[in-house]
TORLUM-883438 format. One record per residue: residue number from 1; residue in one letter; z, y, x of N, C-alpha, C in turn. Coordinates in nm, 2 decimals, m for minus. Layout:
<rs>
+-----+--------+--------+--------+--------+--------+--------+--------+--------+--------+--------+
| num | residu |   n.c3 |   n.c2 |   n.c1 |  ca.c3 |  ca.c2 |  ca.c1 |   c.c3 |   c.c2 |   c.c1 |
+-----+--------+--------+--------+--------+--------+--------+--------+--------+--------+--------+
| NUM |      A |      Z |      Y |      X |      Z |      Y |      X |      Z |      Y |      X |
...
+-----+--------+--------+--------+--------+--------+--------+--------+--------+--------+--------+
</rs>
This chain:
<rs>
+-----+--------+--------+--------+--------+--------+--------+--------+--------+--------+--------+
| num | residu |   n.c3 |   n.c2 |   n.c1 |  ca.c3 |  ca.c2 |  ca.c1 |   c.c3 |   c.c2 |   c.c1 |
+-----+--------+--------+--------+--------+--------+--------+--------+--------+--------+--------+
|   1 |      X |   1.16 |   2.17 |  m0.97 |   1.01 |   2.19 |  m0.99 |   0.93 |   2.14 |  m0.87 |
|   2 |      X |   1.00 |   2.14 |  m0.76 |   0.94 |   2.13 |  m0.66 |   0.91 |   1.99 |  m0.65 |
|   3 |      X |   1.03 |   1.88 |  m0.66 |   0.98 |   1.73 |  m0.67 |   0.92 |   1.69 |  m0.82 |
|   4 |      X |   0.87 |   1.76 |  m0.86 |   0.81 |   1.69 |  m0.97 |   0.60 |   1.73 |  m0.90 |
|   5 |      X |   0.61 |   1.87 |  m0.86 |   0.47 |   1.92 |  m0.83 |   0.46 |   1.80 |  m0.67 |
|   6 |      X |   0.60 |   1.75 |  m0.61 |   0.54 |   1.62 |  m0.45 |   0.52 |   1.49 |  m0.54 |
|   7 |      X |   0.56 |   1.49 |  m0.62 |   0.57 |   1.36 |  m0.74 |   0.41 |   1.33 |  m0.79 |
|   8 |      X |   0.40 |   1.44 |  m0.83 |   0.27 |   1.43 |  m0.89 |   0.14 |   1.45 |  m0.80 |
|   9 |      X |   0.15 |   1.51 |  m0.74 |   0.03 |   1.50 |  m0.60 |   0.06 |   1.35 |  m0.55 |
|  10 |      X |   0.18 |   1.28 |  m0.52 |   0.12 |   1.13 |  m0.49 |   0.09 |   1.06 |  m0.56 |
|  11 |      X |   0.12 |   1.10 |  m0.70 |   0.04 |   0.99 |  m0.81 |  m0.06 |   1.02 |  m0.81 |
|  12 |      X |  m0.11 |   1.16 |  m0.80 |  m0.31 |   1.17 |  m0.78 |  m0.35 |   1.13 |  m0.65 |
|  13 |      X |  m0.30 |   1.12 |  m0.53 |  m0.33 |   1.04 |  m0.41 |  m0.34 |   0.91 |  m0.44 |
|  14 |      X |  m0.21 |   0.86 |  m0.50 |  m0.23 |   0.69 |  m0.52 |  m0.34 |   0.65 |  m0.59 |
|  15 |      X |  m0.38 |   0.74 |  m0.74 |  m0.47 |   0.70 |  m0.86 |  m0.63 |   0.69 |  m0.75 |
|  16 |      X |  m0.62 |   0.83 |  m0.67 |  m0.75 |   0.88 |  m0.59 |  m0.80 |   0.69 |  m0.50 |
|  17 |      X |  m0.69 |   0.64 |  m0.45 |  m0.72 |   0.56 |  m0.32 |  m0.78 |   0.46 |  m0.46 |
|  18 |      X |  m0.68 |   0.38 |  m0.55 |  m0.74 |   0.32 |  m0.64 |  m0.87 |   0.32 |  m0.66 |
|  19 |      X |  m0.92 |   0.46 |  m0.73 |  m1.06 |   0.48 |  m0.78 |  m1.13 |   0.47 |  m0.66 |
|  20 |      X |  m1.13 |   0.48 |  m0.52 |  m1.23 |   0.50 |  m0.42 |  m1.25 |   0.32 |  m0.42 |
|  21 |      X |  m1.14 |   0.28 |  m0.40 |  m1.12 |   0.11 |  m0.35 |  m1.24 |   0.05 |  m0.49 |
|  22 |      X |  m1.19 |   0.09 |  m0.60 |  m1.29 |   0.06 |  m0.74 |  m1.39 |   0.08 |  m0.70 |
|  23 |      X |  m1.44 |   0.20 |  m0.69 |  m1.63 |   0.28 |  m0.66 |  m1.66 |   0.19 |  m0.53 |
|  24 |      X |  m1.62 |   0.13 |  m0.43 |  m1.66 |   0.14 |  m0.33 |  m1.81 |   0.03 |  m0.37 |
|  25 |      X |  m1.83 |  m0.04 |  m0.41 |  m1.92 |  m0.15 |  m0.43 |  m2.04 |   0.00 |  m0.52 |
|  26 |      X |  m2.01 |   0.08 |  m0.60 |  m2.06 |   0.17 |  m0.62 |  m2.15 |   0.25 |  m0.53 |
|  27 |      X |  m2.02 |   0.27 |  m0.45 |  m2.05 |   0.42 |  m0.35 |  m2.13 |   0.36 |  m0.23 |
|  28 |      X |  m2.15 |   0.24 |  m0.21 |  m2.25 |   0.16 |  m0.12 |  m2.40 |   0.16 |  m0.16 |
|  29 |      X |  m2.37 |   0.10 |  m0.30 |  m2.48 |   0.10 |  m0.32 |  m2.59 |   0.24 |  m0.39 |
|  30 |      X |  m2.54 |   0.33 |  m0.42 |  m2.57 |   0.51 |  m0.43 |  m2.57 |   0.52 |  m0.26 |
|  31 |      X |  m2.55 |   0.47 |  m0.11 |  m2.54 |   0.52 |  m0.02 |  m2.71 |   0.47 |   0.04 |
|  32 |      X |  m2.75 |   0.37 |   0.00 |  m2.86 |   0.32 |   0.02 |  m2.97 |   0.33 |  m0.01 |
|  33 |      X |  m2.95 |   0.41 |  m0.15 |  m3.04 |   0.47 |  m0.27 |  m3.09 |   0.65 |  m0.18 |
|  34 |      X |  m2.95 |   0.65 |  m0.07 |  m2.98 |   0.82 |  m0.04 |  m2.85 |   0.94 |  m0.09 |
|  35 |      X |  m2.77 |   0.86 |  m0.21 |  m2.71 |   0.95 |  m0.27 |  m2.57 |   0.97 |  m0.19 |
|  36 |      X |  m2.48 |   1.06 |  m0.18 |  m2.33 |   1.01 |  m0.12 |  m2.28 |   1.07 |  m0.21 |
|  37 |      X |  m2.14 |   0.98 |  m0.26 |  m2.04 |   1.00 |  m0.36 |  m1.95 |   1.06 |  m0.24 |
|  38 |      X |  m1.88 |   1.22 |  m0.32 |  m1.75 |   1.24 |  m0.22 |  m1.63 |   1.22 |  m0.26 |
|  39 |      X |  m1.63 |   1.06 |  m0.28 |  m1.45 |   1.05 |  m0.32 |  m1.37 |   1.06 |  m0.20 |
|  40 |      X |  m1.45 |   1.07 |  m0.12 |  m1.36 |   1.05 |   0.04 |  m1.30 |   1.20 |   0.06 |
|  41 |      X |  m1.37 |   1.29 |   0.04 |  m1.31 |   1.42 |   0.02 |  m1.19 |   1.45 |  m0.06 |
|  42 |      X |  m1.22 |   1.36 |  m0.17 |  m1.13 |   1.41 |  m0.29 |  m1.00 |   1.36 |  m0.26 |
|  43 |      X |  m1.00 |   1.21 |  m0.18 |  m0.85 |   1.18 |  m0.15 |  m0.79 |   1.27 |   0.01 |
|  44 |      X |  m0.86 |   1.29 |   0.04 |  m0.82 |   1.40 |   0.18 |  m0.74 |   1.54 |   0.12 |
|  45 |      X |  m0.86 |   1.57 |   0.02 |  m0.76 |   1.68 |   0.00 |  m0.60 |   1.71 |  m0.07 |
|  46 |      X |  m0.63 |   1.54 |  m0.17 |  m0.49 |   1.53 |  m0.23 |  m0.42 |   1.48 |  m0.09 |
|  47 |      X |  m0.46 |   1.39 |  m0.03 |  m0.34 |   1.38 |   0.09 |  m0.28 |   1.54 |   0.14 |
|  48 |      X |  m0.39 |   1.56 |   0.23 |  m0.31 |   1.73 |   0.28 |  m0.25 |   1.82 |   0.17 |
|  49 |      X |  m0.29 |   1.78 |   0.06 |  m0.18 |   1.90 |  m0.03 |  m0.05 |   1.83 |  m0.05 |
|  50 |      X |  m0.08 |   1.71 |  m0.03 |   0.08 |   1.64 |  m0.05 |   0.16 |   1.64 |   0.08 |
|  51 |      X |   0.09 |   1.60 |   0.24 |   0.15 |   1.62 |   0.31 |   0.25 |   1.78 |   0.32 |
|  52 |      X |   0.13 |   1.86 |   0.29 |   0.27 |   1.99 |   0.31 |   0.35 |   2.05 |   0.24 |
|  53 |      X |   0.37 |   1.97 |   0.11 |   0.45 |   1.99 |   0.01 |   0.58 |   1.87 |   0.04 |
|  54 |      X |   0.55 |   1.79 |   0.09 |   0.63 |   1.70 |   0.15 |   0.70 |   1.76 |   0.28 |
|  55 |      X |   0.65 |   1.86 |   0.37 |   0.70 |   1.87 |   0.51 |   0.74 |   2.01 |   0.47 |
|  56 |      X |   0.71 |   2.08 |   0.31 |   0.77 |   2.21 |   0.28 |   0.92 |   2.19 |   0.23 |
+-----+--------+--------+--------+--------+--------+--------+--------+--------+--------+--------+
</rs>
């Protein structure tokens, strides 16, 4: 159970970097408008949940 829950936290880290790298032309232009998109958050936190499932 355990490598299937480190499995799947790096597929939502990998999917996460994808979609930021996608938005980023997005997330520039909402940055200039005033708005900020937090995909930068959203891959941080799948990292650290993966890191310590990985180092558990």
């Amino acid at each position: 159970m355990e490598r299937i829950t480190r499995t799947t936290l790096l597929v939502m880290y990998q999917l996460s970097l994808i979609a930021g790298i996608a938005l980023l032309p997005i997330a520039l232009l909402t940055e200039r408008l005033g708005v900020r998109l937090p995909i930068d958050q959203a891959i941080m936190g799948l990292k650290e949940s993966y890191e310590q499932r990985k180092s558990a």
